[in-house]
C-alpha positions in Angstrom: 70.1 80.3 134.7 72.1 78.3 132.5 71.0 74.9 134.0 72.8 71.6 132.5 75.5 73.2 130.5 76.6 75.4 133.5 79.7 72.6 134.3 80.9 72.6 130.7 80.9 76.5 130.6 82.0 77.1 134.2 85.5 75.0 132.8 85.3 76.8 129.8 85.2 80.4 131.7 87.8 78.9 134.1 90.1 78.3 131.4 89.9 81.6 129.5 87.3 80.9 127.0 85.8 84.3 126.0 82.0 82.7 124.9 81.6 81.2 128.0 82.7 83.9 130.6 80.3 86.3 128.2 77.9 83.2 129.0 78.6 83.9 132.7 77.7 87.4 132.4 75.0 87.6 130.4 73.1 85.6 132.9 74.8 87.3 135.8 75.2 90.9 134.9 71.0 92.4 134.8 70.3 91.1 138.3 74.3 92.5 140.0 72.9 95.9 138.0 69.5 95.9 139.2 71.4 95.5 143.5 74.1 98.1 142.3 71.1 100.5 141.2 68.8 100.0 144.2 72.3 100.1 147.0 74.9 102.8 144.7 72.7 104.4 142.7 75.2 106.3 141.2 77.9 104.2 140.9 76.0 101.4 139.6 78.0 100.6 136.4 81.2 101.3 138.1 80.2 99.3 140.9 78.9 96.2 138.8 82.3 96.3 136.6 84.6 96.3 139.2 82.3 93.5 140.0 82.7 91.2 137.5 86.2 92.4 137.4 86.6 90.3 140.6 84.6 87.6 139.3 87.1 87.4 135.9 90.1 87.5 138.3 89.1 84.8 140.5 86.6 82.7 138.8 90.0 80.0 138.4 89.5 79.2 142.0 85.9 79.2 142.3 84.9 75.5 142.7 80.7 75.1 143.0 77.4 74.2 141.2 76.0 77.5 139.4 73.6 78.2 142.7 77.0 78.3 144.4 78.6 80.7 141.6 75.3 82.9 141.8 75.9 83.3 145.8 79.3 84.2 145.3 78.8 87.1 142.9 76.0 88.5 145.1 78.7 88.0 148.1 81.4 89.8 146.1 79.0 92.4 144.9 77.8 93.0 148.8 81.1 93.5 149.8 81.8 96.4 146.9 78.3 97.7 148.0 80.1 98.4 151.5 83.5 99.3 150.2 81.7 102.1 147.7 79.9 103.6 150.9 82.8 103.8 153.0 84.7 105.4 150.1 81.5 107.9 149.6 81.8 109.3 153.2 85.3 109.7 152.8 84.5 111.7 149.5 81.4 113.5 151.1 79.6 113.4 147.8 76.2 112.7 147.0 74.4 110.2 144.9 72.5 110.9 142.1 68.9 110.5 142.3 67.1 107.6 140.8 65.3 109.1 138.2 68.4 109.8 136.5 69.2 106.3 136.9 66.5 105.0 134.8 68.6 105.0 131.5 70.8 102.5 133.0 68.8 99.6 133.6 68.9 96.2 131.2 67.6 97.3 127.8 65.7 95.0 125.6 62.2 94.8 123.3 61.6 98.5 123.9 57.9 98.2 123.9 57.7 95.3 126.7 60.0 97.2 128.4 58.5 100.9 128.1 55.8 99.2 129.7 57.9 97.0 132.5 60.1 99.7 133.1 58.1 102.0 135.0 57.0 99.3 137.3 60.5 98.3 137.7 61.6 101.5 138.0 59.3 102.0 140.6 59.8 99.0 142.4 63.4 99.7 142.6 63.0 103.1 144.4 61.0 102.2 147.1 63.2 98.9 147.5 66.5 101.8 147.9 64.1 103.7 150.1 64.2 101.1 152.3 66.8 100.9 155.5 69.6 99.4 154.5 69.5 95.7 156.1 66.0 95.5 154.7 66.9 96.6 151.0 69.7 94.2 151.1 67.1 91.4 152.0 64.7 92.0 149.9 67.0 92.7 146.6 69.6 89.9 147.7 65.9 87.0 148.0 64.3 89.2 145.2 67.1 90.1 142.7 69.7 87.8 142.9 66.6 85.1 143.7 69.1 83.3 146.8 67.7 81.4 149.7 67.3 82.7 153.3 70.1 80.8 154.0 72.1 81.5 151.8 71.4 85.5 151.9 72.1 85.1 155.8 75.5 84.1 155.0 76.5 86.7 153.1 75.1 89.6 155.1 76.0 88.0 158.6 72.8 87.6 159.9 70.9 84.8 161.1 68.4 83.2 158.6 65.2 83.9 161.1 66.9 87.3 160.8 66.7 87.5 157.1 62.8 86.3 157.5 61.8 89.5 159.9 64.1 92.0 157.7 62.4 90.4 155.0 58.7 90.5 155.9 58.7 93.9 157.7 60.4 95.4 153.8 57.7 93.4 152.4 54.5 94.7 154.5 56.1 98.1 154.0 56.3 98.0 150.4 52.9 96.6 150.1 51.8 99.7 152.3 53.3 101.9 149.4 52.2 99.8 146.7 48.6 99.7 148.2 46.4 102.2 146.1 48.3 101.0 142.7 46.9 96.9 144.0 43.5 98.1 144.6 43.5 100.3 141.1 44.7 97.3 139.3 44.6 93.5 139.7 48.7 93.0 138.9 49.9 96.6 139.5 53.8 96.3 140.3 53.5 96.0 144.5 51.6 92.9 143.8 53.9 91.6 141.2 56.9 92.5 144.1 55.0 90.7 146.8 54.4 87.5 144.2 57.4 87.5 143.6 59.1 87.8 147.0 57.0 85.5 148.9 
């Protein structure tokens, strides 16, 4: 999050300044990946570009607080989730699977990360494993870290909706995350529990 400065860069980005829409999607960009991974897992990149394609095109308009910019990303980058699937049964292709995926994720210290990663990784395909209204949940409360309310207004649901789709992904995760909680005290279904609760 950006936090006090987000006015001053939000007119900045609105007016064209290149530092500040970088700003914008440095702080955007990793979580929008990490939604396009879990939902398109092959069209990720595309999928996050055209993204913040939409974002650069329209940010002029966009009037908010940077909660309010955050929801609307994740709104734009829901609907491009449902565009790209209609588009892929019109194609009739398929996917590619998630371990070839790994590569694409946010880089950074390579060691913290080798280590991260996995758990990420991990956490990520049994989050895409989920149904789909659950996986949106949990990635829109998780990922892009927005409120129950505010994650029932962009998938049309109503927020005690969001709460069921929510905990049943949650008790089903933790199902699959079981033997890795009891073989280690922060194993990566506890961290995704923490984390989402």
């Amino acid at each position: 999050m950006i936090g006090e400065e987000f006015p001053a860069v939000l007119a900045a980005a609105q007016a064209g300044a290149e530092w500040a829409i970088a700003t914008l999607y440095r702080d955007l960009q990793p979580s929008v990946l990490a939604f396009a991974v879990a939902r398109v897992a092959g069209e990720a990149e595309d999928l996050t570009a055209d993204v913040f394609v939409t974002v650069a095109e329209s940010l002029a308009r966009f009037e908010g607080d940077e909660r309010g910019l955050r929801r609307w990303v994740f709104a734009i980058a829901y609907r491009k989730v449902g565009e790209s699937w209609r588009m892929t049964r019109r194609r009739k292709t398929q996917p590619a699977p998630f371990h070839e995926l790994a590569a694409w994720l946010p880089s950074g210290d390579a060691e913290a990360e080798a280590l991260d990663g996995l758990s990420t990784a991990e956490a990520l395909a049994a989050i895409a494993r989920l149904g789909s209204p659950q996986a949106e949940v949990v990635l829109l409360r998780v990922v892009a870290d927005l409120s129950v309310e505010e994650v029932a207004a962009i998938v049309g649901k109503r927020p005690g909706a969001v709460r069921a789709l929510q905990h049943r992904a949650l008790r089903r995760l933790a199902r699959e995350f079981s033997p890795l909680v009891r073989n280690a005290k922060d194993g990566p279904g506890h961290d995704l529990v923490d984390e989402a609760s």
